[in-house]
C-alpha positions in Angstrom: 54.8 40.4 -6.3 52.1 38.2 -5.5 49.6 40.2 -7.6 51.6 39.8 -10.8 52.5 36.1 -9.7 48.7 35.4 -10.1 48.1 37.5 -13.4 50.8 36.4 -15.4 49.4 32.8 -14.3 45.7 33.4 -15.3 47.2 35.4 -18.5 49.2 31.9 -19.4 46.6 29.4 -18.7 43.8 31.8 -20.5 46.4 30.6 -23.8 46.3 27.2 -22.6 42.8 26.1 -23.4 42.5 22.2 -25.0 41.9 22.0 -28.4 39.6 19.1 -29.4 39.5 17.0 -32.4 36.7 14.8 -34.8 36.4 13.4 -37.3 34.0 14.3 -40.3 31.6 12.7 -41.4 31.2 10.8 -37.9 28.8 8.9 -39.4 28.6 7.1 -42.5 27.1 4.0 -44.7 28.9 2.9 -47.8 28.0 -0.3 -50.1 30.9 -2.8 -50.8 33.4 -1.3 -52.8 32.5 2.4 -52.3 35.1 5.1 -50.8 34.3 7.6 -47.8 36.8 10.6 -47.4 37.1 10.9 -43.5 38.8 14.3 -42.8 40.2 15.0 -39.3 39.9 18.5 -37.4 40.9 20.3 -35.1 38.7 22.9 -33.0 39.5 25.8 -30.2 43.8 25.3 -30.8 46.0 27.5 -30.4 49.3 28.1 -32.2 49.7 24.3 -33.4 52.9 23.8 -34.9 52.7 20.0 -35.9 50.6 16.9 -35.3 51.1 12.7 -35.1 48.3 11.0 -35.1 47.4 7.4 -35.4 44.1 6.4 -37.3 42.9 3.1 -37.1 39.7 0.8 -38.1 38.6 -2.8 -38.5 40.4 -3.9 -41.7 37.2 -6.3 -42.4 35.3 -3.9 -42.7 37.4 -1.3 -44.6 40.6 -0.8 -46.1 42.6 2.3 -46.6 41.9 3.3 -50.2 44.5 1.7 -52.9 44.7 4.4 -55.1 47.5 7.2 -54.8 45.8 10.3 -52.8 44.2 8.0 -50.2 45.8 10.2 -47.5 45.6 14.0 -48.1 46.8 17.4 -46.1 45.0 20.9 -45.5 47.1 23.2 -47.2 48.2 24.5 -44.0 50.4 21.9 -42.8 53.6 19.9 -45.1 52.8 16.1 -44.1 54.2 13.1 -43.9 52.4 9.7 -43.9 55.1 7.0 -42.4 54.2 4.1 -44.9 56.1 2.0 -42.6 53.7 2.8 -40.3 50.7 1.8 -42.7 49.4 -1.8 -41.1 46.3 -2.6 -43.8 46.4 -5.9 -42.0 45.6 -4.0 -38.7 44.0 -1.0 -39.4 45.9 1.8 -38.9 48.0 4.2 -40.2 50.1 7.4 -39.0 50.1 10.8 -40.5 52.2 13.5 -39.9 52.5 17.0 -40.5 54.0 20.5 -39.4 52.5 23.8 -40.4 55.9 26.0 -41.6 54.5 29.6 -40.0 56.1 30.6 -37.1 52.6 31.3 -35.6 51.2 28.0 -36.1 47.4 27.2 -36.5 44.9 28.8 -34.2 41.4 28.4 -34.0 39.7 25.8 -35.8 41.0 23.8 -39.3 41.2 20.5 -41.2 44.5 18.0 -40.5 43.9 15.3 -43.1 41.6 13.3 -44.9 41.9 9.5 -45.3 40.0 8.0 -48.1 38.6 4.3 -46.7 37.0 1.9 -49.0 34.4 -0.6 -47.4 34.9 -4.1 -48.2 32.2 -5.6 -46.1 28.9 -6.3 -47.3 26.6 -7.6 -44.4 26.0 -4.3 -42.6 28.5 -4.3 -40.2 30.2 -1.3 -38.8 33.8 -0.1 -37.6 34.6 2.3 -36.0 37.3 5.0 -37.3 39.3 6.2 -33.8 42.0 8.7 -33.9 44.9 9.2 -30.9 47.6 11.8 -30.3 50.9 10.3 -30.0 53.0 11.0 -27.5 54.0 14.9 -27.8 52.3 14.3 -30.9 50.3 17.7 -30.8 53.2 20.8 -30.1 53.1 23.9 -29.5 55.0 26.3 -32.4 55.6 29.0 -30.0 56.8 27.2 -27.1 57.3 23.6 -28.6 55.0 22.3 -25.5 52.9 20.0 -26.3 48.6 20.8 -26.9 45.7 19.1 -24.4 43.6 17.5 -26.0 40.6 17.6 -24.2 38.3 16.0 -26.5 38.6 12.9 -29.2 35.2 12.5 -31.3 35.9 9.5 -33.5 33.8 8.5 -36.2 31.5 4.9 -37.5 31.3 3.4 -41.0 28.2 0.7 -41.4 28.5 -1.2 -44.5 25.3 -2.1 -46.4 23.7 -5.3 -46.8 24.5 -6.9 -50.3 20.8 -8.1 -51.9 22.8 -10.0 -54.2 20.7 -13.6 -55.3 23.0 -16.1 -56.1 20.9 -18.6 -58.5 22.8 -21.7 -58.8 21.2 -24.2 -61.4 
């Protein structure tokens, strides 16, 4: 019994391998006024059923994109994105989303993509970190939640403004 004890244990955690995430571009330099699309992924899952996940920046450097379609999903998940939990004034915003297969997503695939505009212009940068929420990355098969073993976030500099103001 010991035997099968210790296979069905290497057999399990062989399924349990963290999945890590980034975010794309991870580095970027827009001019006042200018959009980036940041899209978030997700490499090495297995089976992910759903995700929350907190984005956040420095809102002095950019904002979350005005216009309608400033948060988007891969076609593989149905998403949420909790405007109550949009703080413009802080930086951050949550998205959610659950992928309606009973499988889930395996492998590697794109979350979201948030569309930040810069509103800086003396070359300044922020920084554009994501975090899991608690049980925020589960399991469709066994509704357990998914290690994350790996967050790479990702840097927008703003660009100088060579603007001359000529006063007379």
């Amino acid at each position: 019994h010991m035997v099968w004890s210790i296979l069905l244990l290497t057999l399990l955690c062989g399924v349990c391998s963290a999945a890590t995430l980034s975010v794309d571009p991870a580095e970027s330099t827009r001019s006042y006024g200018e959009t980036v699309d940041l899209t978030v992924r997700v490499q090495d899952v297995s089976n992910l059923g759903g995700f929350d996940i907190d984005v956040t920046w420095k809102p002095s450097v950019v904002i979350l994109g005005p216009e309608p379609g400033n948060v988007t999903f891969s076609p593989l998940f149905s998403g949420n994105v909790n405007h109550s939990a949009v703080y413009t004034q802080n930086g951050r915003i949550r998205v959610a989303a659950v992928n309606a297969s009973l499988a889930g997503v395996s492998g590697n695939a794109d979350l979201f993509t948030v569309r930040l505009k810069a509103v800086d212009d003396t070359g300044v940068s922020t920084p554009v970190s994501i975090r899991v929420n608690n049980y925020g990355f589960l399991n469709s098969t066994s509704g357990g939640n998914i290690t994350v073993s790996r967050v790479t976030n990702a840097t927008i500099k703003t660009v100088v403004s060579s603007v001359i103001d000529a006063r007379i």
